[in-house]
C-alpha positions as CSV (number, residue, x, y, z in Angstrom):
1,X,10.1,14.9,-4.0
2,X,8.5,18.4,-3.4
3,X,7.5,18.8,-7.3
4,X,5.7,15.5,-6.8
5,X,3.0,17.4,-4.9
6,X,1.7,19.1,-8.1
7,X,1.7,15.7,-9.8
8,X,-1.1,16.0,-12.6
9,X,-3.5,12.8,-13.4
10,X,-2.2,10.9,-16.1
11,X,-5.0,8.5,-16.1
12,X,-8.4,7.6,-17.7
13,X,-10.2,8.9,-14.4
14,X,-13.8,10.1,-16.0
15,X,-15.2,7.1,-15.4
16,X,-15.1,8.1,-11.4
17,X,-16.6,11.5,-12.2
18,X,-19.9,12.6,-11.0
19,X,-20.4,15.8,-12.9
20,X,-18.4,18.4,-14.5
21,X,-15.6,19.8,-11.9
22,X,-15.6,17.4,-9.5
23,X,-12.3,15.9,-8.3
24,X,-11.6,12.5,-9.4
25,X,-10.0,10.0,-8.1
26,X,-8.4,6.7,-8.8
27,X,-6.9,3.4,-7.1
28,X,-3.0,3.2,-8.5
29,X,-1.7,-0.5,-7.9
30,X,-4.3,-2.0,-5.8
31,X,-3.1,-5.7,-6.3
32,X,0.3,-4.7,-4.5
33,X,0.1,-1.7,-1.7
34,X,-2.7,0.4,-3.4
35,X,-2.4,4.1,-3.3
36,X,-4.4,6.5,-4.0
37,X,-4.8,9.7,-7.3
38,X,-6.2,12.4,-7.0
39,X,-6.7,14.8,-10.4
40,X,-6.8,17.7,-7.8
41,X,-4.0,18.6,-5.3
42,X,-3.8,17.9,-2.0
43,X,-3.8,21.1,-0.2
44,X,-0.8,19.9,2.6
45,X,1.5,22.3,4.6
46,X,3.6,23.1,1.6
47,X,1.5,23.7,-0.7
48,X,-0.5,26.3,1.7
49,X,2.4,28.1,3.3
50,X,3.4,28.9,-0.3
51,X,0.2,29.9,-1.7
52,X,0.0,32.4,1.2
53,X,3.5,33.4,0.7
54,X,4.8,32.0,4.1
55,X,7.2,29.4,3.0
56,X,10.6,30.3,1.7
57,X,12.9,27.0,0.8
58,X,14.4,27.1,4.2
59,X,11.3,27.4,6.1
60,X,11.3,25.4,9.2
61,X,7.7,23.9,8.8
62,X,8.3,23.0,4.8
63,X,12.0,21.2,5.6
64,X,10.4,19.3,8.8
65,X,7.3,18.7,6.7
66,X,8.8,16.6,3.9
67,X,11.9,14.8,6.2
68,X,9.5,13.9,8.5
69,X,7.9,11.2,5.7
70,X,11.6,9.5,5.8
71,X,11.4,8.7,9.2
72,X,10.3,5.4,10.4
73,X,8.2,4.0,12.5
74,X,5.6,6.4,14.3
75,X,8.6,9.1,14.3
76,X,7.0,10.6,11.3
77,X,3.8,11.2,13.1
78,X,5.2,12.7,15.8
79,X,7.4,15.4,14.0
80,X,3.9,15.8,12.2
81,X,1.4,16.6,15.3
82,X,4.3,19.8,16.0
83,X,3.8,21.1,12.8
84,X,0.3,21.2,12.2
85,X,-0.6,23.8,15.3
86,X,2.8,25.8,14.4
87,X,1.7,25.9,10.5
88,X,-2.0,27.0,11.7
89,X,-1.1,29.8,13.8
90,X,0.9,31.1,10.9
91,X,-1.4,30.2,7.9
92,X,-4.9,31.3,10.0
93,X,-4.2,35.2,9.6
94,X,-3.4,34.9,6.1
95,X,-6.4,32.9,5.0
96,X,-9.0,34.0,7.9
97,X,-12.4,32.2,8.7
98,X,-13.0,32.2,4.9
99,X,-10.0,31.3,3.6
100,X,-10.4,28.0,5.8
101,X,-14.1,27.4,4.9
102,X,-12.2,27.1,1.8
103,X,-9.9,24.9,2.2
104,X,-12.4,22.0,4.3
105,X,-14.2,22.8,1.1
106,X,-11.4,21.2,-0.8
107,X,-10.9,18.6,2.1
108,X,-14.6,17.5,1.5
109,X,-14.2,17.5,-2.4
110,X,-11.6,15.2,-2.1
111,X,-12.8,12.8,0.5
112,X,-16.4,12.8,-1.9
113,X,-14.5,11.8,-4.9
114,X,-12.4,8.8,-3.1
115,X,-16.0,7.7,-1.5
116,X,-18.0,8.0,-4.9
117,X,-15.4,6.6,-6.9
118,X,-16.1,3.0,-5.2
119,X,-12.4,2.7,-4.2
120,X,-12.7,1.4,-0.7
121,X,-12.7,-2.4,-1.4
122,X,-9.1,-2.4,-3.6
123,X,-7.0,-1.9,-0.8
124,X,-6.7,-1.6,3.2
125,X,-4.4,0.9,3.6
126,X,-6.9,3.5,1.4
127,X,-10.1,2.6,3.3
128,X,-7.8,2.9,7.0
129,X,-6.3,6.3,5.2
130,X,-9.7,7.5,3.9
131,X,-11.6,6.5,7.4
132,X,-8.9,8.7,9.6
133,X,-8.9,11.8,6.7
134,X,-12.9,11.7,7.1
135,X,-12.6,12.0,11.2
136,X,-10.2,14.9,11.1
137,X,-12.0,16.4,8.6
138,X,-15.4,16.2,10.6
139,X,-13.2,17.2,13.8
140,X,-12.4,20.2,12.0
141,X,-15.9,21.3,11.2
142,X,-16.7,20.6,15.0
143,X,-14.0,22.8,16.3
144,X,-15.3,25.8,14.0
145,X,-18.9,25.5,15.5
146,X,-17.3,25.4,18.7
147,X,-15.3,28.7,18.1
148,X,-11.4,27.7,17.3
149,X,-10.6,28.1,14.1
150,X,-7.2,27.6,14.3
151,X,-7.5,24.4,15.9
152,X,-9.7,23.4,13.0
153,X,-7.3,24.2,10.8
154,X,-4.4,22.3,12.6
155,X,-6.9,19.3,12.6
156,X,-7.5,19.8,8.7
157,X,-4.6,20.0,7.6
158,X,-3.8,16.6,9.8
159,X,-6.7,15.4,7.4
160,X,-5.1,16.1,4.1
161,X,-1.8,14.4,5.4
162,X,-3.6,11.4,5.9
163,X,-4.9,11.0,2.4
164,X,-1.5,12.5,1.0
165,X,0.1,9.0,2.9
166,X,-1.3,7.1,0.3
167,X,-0.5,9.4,-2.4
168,X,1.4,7.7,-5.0
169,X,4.5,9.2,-4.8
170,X,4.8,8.8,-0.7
171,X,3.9,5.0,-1.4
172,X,6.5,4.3,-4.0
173,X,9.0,6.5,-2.2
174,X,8.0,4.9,1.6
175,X,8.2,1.3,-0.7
176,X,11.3,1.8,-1.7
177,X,13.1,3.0,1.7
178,X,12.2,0.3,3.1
179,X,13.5,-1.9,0.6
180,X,16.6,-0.5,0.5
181,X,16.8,-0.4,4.4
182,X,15.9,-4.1,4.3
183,X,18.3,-5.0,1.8
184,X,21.5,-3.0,3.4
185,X,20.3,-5.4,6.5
186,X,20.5,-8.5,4.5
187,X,23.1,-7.4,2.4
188,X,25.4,-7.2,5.8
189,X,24.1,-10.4,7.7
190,X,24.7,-12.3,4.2
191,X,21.1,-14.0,4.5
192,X,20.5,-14.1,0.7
193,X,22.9,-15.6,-2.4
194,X,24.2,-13.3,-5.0
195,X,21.3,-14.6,-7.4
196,X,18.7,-13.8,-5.3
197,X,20.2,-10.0,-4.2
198,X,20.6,-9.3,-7.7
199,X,17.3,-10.3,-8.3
200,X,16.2,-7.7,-5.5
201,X,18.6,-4.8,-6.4
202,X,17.2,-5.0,-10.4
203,X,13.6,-4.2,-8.4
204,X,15.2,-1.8,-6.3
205,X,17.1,0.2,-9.7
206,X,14.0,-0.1,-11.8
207,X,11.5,1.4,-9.0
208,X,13.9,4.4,-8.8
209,X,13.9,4.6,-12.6
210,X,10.4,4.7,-12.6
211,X,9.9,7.1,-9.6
212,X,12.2,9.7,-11.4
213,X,10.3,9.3,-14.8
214,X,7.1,10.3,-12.9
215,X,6.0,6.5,-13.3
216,X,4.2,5.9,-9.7
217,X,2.7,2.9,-10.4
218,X,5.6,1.2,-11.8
219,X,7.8,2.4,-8.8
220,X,5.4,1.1,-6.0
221,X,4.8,-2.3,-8.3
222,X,8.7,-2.9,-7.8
223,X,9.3,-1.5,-4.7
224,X,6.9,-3.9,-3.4
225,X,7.8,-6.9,-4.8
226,X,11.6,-6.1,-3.5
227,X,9.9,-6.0,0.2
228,X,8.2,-9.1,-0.5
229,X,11.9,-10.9,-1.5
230,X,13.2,-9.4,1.7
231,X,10.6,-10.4,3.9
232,X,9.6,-6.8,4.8
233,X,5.8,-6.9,5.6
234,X,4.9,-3.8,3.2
235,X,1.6,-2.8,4.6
């Protein structure tokens, strides 16, 4: 799952481009979930403890970091708001005042493309996704006016996490727990005939296929239509 953070842009995204170097950005399966692609990474915890050379394969913050997008429920979250103000404190001396200008400069690209790129009417979870990034994102620019840096880099980096929910490769994979979760339940309480769990497992096998061939989309597509046949509100 890490490698998925570098994913590149497979897609005809130009027509979403302003001008030359702008991020671009794209709605991936809007008629099921809807998720959201982005041609330029998401700068998230990993991705920043490593490029400042803080985040050997056991660190704490990286492990926590990507189990924490297993959990269910709002335990996720929770695990979340402890690292953000634990990964600041360690990532502010590295990349100073400037170094975090920087980085709500690639915040604010980002957010820019997903706006101009007329995305917000294909689904509700990238509008709600897009509408909490933006408000941590200004958050963050209010808390360096006010003096605390390193709060606004805890609060930007809680903005990138909210656009890197809807990533495609969190959807497909958060789809897909939660099918498999649903259909152990079902599987054990018997409330489905053989025809109808085979039906389920075939979209369960084929969005794993597709998640390990890189195929998003096709993943999240599946995935979804397996939490539809179990009754599992997706959304």
């Amino acid at each position: 799952m890490a490698g998925a953070l570098c994913f590149l842009c497979t897609f005809p995204l130009s027509a979403c481009q302003d001008r030359a170097g702008d991020p671009l950005a794209l709605a991936v399966a809007p008629e099921t979930h809807g998720a959201l692609l982005l041609s330029q990474a998401l700068p998230s915890v990993p991705i920043l403890l490593s490029e400042a050379g803080l985040a050997p394969e056991d660190s704490a913050e990286v492990e926590a970091w990507w189990e924490s997008w297993k959990m269910v429920g709002g335990e996720g979250e929770r695990v979340r708001s402890r690292i953000y103000p634990s990964a600041a404190q360690r990532l502010f001396p590295a990349l100073g005042e400037a170094g975090l200008r920087v980085l709500l400069g690639r915040n604010q690209e980002n957010l820019r493309a997903v706006e101009h790129a007329g995305l917000l009417g294909e689904s509700e979870a990238i509008r709600s996704a897009l509408a909490e990034a933006r408000a941590l994102h200004d958050r963050a620019d209010g808390a360096i006016r006010e003096g605390d840096p390193v709060a606004a880099l805890a609060l930007a980096l809680q903005s990138v996490d909210a656009l890197w929910a809807v990533s495609p490769p969190q959807v497909a994979s958060s789809l897909l727990e939660e099918a498999n979760r649903s259909l152990r339940r079902n599987t054990e309480v018997g409330a489905y005939s053989e025809e109808q769990l085979n039906r389920i497992r075939r979209l369960t096998r084929g969005a794993e296929e597709a998640m390990q061939a890189g195929d998003y989309p096709r993943a999240i597509r599946r995935a979804y239509y397996a939490c539809q046949l179990l009754g599992v509100d997706p959304l």
